[in-house]
C-alpha positions as CSV (number, residue, x, y, z in Angstrom):
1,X,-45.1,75.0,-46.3
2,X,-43.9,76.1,-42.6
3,X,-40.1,75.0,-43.8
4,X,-40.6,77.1,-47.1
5,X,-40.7,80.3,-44.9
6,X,-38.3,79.7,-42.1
7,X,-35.4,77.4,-41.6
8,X,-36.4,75.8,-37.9
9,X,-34.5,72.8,-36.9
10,X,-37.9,72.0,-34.5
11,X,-40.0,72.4,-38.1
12,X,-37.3,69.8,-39.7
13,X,-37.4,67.6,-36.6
14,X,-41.6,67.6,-36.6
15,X,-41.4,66.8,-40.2
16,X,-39.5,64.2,-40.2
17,X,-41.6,62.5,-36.8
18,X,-44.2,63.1,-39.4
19,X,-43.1,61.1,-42.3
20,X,-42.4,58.2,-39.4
21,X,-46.3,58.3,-38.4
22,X,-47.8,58.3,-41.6
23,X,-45.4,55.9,-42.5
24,X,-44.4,57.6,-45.2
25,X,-40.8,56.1,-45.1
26,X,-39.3,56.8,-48.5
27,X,-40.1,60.4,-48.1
28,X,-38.5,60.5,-44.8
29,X,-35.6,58.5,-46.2
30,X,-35.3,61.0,-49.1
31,X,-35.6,64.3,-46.2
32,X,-33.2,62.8,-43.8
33,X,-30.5,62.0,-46.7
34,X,-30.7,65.9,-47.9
35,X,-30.2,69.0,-46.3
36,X,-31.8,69.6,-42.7
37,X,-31.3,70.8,-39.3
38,X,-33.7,67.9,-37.8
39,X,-32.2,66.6,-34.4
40,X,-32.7,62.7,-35.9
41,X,-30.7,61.1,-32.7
42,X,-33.6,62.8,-31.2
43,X,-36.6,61.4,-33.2
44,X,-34.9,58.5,-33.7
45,X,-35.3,57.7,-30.0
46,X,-39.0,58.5,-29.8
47,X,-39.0,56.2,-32.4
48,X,-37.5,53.9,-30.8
49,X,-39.6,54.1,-27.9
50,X,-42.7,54.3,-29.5
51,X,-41.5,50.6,-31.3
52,X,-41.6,52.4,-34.7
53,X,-38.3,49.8,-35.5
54,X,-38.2,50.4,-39.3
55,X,-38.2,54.3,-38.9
56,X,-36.1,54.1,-36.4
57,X,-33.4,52.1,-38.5
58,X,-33.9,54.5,-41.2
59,X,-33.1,57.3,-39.0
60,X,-29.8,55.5,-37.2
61,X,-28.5,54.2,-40.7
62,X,-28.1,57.9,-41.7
63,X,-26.5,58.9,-38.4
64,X,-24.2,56.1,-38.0
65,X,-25.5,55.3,-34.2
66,X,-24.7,51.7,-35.2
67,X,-25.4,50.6,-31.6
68,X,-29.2,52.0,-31.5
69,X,-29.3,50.3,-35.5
70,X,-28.8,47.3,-33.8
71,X,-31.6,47.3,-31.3
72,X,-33.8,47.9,-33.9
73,X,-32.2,45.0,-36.3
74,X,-32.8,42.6,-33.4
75,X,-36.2,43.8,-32.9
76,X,-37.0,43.5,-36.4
77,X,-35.4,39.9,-36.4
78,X,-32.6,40.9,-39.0
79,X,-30.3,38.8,-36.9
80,X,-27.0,39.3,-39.7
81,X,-27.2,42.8,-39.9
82,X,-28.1,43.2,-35.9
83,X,-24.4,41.3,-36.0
84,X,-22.7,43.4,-38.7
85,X,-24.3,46.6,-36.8
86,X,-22.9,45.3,-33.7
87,X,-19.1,44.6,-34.9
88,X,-19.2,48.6,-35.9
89,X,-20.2,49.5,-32.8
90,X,-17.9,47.2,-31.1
91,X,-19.3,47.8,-27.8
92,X,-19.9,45.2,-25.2
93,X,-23.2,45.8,-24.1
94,X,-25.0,46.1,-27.9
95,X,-22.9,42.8,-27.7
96,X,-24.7,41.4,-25.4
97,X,-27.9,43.1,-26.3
98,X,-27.7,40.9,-29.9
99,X,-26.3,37.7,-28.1
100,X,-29.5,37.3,-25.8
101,X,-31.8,38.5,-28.6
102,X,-30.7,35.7,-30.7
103,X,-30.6,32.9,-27.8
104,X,-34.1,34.0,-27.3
105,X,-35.0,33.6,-31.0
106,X,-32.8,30.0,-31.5
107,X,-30.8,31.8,-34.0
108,X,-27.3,30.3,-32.3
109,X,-24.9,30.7,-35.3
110,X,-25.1,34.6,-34.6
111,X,-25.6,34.4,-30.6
112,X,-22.1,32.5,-30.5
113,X,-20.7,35.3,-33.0
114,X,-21.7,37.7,-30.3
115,X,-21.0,35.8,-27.7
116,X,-17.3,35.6,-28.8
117,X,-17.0,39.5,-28.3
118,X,-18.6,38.9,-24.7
119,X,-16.8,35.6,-22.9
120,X,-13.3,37.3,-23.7
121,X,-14.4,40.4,-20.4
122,X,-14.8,38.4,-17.3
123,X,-16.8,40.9,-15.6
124,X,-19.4,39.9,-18.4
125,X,-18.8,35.7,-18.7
126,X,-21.5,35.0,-15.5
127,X,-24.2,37.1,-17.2
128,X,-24.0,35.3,-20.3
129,X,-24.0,31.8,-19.3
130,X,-27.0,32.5,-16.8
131,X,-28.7,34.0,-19.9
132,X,-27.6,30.7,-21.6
133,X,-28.9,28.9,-18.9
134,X,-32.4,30.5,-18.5
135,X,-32.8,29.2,-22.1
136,X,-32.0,25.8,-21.0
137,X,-29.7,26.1,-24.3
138,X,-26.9,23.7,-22.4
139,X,-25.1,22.1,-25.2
140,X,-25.0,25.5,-27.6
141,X,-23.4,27.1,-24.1
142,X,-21.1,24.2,-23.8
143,X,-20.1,24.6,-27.3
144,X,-19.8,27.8,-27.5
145,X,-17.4,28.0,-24.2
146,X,-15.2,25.0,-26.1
147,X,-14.7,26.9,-28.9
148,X,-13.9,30.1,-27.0
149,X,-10.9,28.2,-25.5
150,X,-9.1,28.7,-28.8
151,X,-9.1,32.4,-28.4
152,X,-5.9,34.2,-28.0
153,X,-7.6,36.0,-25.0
154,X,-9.0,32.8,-23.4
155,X,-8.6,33.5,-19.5
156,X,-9.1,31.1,-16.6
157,X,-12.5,32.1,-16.0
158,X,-13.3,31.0,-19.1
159,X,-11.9,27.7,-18.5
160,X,-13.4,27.4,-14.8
161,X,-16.8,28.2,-15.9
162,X,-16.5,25.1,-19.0
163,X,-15.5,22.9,-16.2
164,X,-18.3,23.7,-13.9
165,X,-21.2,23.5,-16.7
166,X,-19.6,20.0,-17.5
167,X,-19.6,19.5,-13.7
168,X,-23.4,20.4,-13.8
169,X,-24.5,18.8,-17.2
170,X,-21.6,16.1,-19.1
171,X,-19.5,15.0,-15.4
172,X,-18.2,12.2,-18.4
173,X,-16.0,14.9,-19.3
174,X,-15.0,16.8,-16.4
175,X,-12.4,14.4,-15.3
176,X,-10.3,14.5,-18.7
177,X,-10.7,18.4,-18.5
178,X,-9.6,18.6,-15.3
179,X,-6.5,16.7,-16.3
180,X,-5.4,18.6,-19.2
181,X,-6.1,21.8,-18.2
182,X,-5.7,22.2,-14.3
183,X,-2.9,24.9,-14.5
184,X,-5.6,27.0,-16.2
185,X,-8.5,26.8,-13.7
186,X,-9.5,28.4,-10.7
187,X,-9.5,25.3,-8.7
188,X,-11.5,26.9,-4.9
189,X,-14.2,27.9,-7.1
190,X,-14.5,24.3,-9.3
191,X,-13.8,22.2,-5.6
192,X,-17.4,24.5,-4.8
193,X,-19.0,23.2,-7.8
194,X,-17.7,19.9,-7.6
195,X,-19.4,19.3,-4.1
196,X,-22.2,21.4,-4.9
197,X,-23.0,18.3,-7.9
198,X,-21.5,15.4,-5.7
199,X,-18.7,14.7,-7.9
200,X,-16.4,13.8,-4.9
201,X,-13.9,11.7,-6.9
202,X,-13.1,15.5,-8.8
203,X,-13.2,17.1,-5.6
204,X,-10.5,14.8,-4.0
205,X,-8.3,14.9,-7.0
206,X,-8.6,19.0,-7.2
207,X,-7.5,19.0,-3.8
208,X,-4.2,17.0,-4.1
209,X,-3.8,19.5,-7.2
210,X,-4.2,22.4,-4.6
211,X,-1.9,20.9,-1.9
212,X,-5.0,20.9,0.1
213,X,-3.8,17.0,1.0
214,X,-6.1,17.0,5.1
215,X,-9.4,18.1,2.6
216,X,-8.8,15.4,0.0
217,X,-8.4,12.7,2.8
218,X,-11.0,13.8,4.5
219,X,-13.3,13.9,1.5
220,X,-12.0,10.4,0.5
221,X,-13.0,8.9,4.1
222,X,-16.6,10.8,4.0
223,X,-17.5,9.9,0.7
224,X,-16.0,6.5,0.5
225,X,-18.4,4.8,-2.2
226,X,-17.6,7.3,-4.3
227,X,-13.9,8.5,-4.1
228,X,-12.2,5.9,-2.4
229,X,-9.4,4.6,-4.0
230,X,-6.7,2.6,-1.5
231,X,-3.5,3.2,-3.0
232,X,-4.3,7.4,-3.8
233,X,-5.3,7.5,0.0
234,X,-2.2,6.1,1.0
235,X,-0.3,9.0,-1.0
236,X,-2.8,11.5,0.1
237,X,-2.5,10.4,3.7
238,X,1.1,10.6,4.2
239,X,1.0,14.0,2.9
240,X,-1.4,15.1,5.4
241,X,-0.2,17.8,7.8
242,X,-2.8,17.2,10.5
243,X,-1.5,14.2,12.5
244,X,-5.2,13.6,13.9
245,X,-5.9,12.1,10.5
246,X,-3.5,9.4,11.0
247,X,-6.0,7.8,13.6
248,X,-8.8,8.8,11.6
249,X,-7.7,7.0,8.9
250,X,-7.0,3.9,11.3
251,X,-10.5,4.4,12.4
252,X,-12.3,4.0,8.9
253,X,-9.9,1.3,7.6
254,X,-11.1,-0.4,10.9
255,X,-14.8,0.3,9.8
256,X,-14.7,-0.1,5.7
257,X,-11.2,-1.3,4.6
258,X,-9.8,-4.1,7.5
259,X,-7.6,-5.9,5.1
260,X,-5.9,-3.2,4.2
261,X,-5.4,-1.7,7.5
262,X,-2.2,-3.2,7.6
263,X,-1.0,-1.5,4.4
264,X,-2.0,1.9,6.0
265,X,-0.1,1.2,8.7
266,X,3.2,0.1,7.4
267,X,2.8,3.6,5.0
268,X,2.3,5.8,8.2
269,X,4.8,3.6,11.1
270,X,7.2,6.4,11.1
271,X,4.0,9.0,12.2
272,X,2.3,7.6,14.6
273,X,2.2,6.7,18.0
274,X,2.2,2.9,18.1
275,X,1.1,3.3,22.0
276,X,-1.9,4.8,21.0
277,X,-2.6,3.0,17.4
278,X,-2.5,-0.5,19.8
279,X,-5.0,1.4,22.5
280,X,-7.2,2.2,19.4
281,X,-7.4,-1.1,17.6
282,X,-7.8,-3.2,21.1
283,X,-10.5,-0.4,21.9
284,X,-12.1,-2.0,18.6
285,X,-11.2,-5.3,19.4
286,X,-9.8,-6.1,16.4
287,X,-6.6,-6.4,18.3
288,X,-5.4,-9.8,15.8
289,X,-5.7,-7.9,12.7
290,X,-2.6,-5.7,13.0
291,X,0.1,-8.8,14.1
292,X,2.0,-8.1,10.6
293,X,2.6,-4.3,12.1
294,X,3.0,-5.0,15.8
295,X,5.6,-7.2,15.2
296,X,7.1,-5.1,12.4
297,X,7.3,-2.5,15.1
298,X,8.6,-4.9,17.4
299,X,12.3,-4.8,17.3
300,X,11.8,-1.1,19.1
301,X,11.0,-3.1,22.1
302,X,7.9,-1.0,23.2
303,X,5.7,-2.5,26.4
304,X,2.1,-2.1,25.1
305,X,3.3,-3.9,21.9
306,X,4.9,-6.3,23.1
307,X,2.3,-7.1,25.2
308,X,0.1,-7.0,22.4
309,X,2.0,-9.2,20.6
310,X,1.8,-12.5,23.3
311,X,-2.1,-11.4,24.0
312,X,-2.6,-12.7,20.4
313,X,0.2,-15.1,20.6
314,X,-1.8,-16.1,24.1
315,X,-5.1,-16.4,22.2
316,X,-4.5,-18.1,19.3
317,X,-2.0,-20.7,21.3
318,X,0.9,-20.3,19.4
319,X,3.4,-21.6,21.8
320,X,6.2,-21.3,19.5
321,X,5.9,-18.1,18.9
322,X,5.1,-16.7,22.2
323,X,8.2,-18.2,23.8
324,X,10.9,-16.1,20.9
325,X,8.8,-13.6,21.7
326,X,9.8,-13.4,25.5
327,X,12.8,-14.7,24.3
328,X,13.5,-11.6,22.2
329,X,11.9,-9.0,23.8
330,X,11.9,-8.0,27.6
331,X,10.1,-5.0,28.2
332,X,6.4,-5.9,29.3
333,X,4.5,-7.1,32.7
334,X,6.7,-10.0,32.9
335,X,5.2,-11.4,36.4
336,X,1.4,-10.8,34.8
337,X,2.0,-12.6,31.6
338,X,3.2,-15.8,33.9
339,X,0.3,-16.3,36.3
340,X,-2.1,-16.1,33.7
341,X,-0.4,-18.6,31.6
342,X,0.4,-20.8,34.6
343,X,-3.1,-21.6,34.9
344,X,-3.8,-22.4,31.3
345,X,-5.0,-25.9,30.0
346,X,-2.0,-26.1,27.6
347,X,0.9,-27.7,29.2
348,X,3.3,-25.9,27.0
349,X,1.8,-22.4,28.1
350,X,2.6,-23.7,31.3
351,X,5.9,-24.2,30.4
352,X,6.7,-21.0,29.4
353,X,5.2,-19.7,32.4
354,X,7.7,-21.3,34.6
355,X,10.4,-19.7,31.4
356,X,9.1,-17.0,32.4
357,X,9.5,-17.1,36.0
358,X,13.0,-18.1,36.0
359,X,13.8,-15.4,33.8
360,X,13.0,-12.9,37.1
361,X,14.5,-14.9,39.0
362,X,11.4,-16.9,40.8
363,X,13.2,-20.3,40.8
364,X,11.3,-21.9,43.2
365,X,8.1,-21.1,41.6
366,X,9.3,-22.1,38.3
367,X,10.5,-25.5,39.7
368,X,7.4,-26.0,41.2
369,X,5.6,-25.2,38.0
370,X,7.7,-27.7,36.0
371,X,7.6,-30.4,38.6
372,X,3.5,-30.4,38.6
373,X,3.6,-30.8,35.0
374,X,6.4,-33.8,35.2
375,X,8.9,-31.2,33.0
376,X,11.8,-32.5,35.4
377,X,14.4,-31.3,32.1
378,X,12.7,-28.0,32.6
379,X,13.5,-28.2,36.5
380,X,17.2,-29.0,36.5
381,X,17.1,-26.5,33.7
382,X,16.2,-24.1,36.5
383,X,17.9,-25.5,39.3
384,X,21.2,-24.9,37.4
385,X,20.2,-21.6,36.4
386,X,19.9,-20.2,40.0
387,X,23.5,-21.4,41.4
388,X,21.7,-22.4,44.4
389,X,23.0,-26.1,45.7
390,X,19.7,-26.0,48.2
391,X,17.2,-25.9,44.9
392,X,19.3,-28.8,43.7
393,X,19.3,-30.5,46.7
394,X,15.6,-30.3,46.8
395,X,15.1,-31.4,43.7
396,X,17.6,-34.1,44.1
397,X,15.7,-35.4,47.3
398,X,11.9,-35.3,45.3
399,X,13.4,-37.4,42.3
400,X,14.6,-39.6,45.3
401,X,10.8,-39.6,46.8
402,X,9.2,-40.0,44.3
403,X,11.5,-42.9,42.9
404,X,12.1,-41.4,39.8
405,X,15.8,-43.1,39.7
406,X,16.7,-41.9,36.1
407,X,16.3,-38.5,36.7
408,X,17.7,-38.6,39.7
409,X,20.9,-39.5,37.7
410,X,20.0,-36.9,34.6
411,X,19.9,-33.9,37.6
412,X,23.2,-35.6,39.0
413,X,24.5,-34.6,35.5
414,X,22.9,-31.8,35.0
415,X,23.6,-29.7,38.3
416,X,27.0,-31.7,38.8
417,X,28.6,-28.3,39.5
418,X,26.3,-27.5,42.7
419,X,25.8,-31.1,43.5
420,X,27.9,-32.1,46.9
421,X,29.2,-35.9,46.5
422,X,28.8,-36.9,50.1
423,X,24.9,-36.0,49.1
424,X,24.6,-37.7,45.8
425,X,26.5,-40.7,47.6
426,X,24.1,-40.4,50.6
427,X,20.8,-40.4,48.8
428,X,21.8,-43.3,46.5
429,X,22.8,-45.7,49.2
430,X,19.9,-44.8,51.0
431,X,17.4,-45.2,48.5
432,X,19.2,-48.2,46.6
433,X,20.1,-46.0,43.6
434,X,23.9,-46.4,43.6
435,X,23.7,-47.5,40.1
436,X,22.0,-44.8,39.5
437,X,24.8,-42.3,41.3
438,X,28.1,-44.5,39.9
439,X,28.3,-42.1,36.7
440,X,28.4,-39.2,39.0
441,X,30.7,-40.7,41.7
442,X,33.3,-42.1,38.8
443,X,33.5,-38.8,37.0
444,X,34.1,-36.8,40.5
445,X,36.6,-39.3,41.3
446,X,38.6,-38.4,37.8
447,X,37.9,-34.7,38.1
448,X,39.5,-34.9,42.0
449,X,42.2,-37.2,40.4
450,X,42.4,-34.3,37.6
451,X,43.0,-31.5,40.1
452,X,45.7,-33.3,42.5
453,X,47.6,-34.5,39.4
454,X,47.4,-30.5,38.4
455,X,48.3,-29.4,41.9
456,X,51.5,-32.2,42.0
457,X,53.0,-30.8,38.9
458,X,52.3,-26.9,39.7
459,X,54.2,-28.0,43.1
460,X,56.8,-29.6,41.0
461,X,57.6,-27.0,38.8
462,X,57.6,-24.5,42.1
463,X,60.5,-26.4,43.8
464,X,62.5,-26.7,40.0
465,X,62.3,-23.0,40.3
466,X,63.5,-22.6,43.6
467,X,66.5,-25.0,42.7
468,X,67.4,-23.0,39.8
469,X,67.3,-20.0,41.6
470,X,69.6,-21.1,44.8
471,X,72.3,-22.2,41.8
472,X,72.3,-19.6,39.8
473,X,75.6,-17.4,41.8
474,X,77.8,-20.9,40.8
475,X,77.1,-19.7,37.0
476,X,79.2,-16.9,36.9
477,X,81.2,-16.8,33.6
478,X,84.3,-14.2,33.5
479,X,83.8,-11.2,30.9
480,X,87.5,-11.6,30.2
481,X,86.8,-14.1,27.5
482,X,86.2,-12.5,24.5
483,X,83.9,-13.7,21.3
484,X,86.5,-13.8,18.8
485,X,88.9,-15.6,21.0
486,X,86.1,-18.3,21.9
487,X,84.9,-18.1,18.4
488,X,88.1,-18.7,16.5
489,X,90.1,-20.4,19.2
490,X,93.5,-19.1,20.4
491,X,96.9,-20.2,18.9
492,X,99.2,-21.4,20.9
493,X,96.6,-23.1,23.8
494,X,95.9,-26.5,22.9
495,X,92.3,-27.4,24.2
496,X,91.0,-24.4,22.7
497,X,89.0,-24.6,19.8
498,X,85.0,-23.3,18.4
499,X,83.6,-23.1,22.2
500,X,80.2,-22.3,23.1
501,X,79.5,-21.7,26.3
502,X,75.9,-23.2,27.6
503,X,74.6,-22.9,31.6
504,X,74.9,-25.7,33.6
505,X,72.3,-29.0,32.6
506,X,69.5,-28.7,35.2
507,X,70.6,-31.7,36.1
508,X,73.9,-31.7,37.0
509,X,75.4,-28.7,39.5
510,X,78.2,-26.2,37.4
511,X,81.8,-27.4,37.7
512,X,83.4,-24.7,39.8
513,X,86.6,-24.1,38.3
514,X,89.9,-22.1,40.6
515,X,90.2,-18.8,39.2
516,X,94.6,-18.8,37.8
517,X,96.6,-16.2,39.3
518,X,97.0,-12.8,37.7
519,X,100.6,-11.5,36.7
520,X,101.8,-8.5,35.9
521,X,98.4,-7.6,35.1
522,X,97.6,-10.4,32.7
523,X,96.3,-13.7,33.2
524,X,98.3,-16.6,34.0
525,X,97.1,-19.6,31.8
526,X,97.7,-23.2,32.5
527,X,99.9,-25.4,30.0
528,X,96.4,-27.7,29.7
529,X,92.9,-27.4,29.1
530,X,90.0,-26.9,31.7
């Protein structure tokens, strides 16, 4: 009646919040779709907010507010529309509005259809997962994050966060993931949720990915039972930058891996200091287990090595070995390594103590060594070694003592250079070993025989040279006789035919011949021959 009289747009707006109450719809339908100057955005709201849905959809339908039409679809459970509303309004947030409505009410073929129109803005990706999550709606999230991936505008958020719910809920797959798509990922953020979930084997390998090589080792060594793999370790480790985690690493292979420790070290012998690896593994007393690298790193001839090396060699009795060793390489506490081993129960460790000792030098010691253990080769050995005719008179005279006749004749042989005769003759006759000394005393005999024949003939060949020298003036030939002439003889001097003229035989002195008188300026020449 009012709207008869006056044309109000708050009449029109009343009426039409009228029709809504009495729920006379069709009416309202049938006023909204004609002619009027109602504010419907307006009573739509209070609508809206009152939970009148169905007038409320009426009223948005006629206005186009497709983002308010879907609120109301979603409240009234019309789940398609609510979607088809949405795509009009094509705004994120009536997106997202539809998406949780329909994870709430299960209906997940439309959620992910709104969903698609959300995962695609970052700033929004979080928000929907957690709403995902809240659900507990874990494989429908998982799915729907896979099939986002085929998007055109599929970022690397979108590709982290798939990777971290399979890190939290299928770790089966996270490995092959990780593998096909790590270019794509945000790979701090996955390492966080990685060791958030104690999937250390992903860490590690995310960190190699990252260049992060002192994190991956250091994850590796911490979380062994899980991520420890020896040959990806030694990679890793000689990557590292931190040299710290060389020793580390020595450390645990000591503690979880000692058969392998030698591997480790033969991948790291150009980075560490073998002076302090040695000091670490003795320190451990697992000194033995490292022989293949000690003597590896032998040939650099380093002190704590090499005495490393004849410790075990020491220990273990290997005899052999010990002596190349000392053989080979000098540089260690020469004088300390002997006077322990000159006291040990094994007569060749005693041996190469008195090596050892005659190797500085200590020859007396060495021989004394030798002779308590009855290694008289070993003495003469030494005795020859130090050039000292006193030593080998002193070992001459115990062989003699001690009655030991055939090595009294094996030193005469041996240390025949430093060995006076009159002695050797002296202590045979003395101690009725002139059998013994005969060898020695014939051989002298030839080698003074030797050296007086040698000095006879030097003299002999010094007063041929003297003689030669004194006649040499009487061998003056005249320059006057020319080559061709003696060559081809001269006609008309019989007696004169192919002459060569030779020096005087060493044995017979030159025939001096008178020189003929010159005439006129030539030479006068008898009517014979010479």
């Amino acid at each position: 009646m009012a709207r008869n009289k006056a044309k109000d747009q708050l009449i029109d707006t009343e009426l039409v919040y009228a029709y809504a109450k009495t729920e006379r719809l069709a009416e309202m339908e049938e006023f909204v779709s004609g002619t009027n100057t109602a504010n419907i955005q307006g009573v739509g709201d209070r609508l809206y907010d009152e939970q009148a849905f169905k007038a409320a959809k009426i009223l948005y339908q006629s206005i186009s507010n497709n983002s308010r039409l879907a609120s109301c679809l979603v409240h009234l459970e019309e789940f398609s529309q609510a979607v088809e509303a949405a795509r009009k309004a094509s705004n994120p947030k009536t997106w997202k509005e539809v998406n949780q409505a329909c994870v709430k009410a299960q209906q997940f073929r439309c959620a992910e259809i709104a969903a698609m129109y959300i995962i695609i803005h970052p700033d929004h990706l979080e928000e929907l997962i957690s709403q995902y999550e809240k659900q507990g709606c874990f494989e429908e999230l998982m799915h729907l994050m896979d099939n986002g991936l085929n998007s055109d505008r599929a970022h690397i958020g979108m590709y982290t966060e798939l990777a971290t719910l399979y890190a939290k809920y299928k770790p089966e797959k996270l490995m092959d993931f990780i593998k096909l798509n790590v270019v794509k990922l945000n790979i701090p953020k996955l390492i966080q949720a990685c060791e958030r979930h104690y999937h250390w084997e992903h860490a590690v390998y995310l960190y190699t990915q990252y260049d992060e090589f002192d994190s991956a080792a250091n994850t590796m060594m911490s979380h062994s039972p899980a991520s420890f793999a020896h040959d990806q370790f030694i990679m890793i480790v000689q990557k590292a930058s931190n040299m710290e985690l060389y020793y580390r690493a020595i450390q645990f292979y000591l503690d979880e891996q000692p058969m392998l420790l030698n591997s480790l070290l033969s991948a790291l012998v150009s980075k560490v200091d073998h002076t302090r690896v040695v000091q670490q593994v003795r320190k451990a007393s697992h000194l033995p287990l490292i022989l293949p690298y000690l003597k590896n790193v032998q040939s650099q001839n380093i002190a704590v090595v090499n005495e490393a090396v004849n410790e075990i060699y020491e220990e273990a009795e290997q005899f052999e070995d010990l002596r190349q060793s000392i053989e080979d390489f000098e540089d260690f506490d020469q004088i300390a390594l002997a006077q322990r081993l000159e006291k040990h129960e094994l007569v060749e460790m005693r041996r190469i103590a008195a090596l050892v000792y005659k190797k500085n030098k200590r020859y007396q010691q060495s021989m004394e060594l030798s002779k308590g253990d009855e290694m008289f080769q070993d003495a003469m050995e030494t005795a020859l070694a130090s050039g000292n005719a006193e030593l080998t008179e002193r070992l001459l005279r115990f062989f003699v003592d001690t009655g030991r006749r055939e090595c009294f004749a094996a030193c005469l042989y041996t240390c025949y250079d430093l060995t006076r005769s009159d002695l050797a003759l002296e202590l045979a006759w003395r101690s009725g070993m002139m059998d013994f000394a005969m060898p020695f005393m014939i051989q002298r005999l030839r080698d003074h025989e030797d050296k007086i024949e040698l000095l006879m003939k030097k003299s002999q060949k010094k007063e041929e040279a003297e003689e030669k020298e004194k006649s040499a003036p009487n061998d003056f030939v005249p320059d006057y006789f020319m080559p061709a002439a003696l060559g081809n003889g001269m006609p008309g001097l019989p007696g004169f035919g192919n002459l060569a003229i030779t020096g005087p035989s060493p044995l017979q002195p030159p025939m001096q011949t008178p020189m003929p008188p010159m005439q006129h300026g030539m030479m006068r020449m008898p009517a014979q021959g010479f």
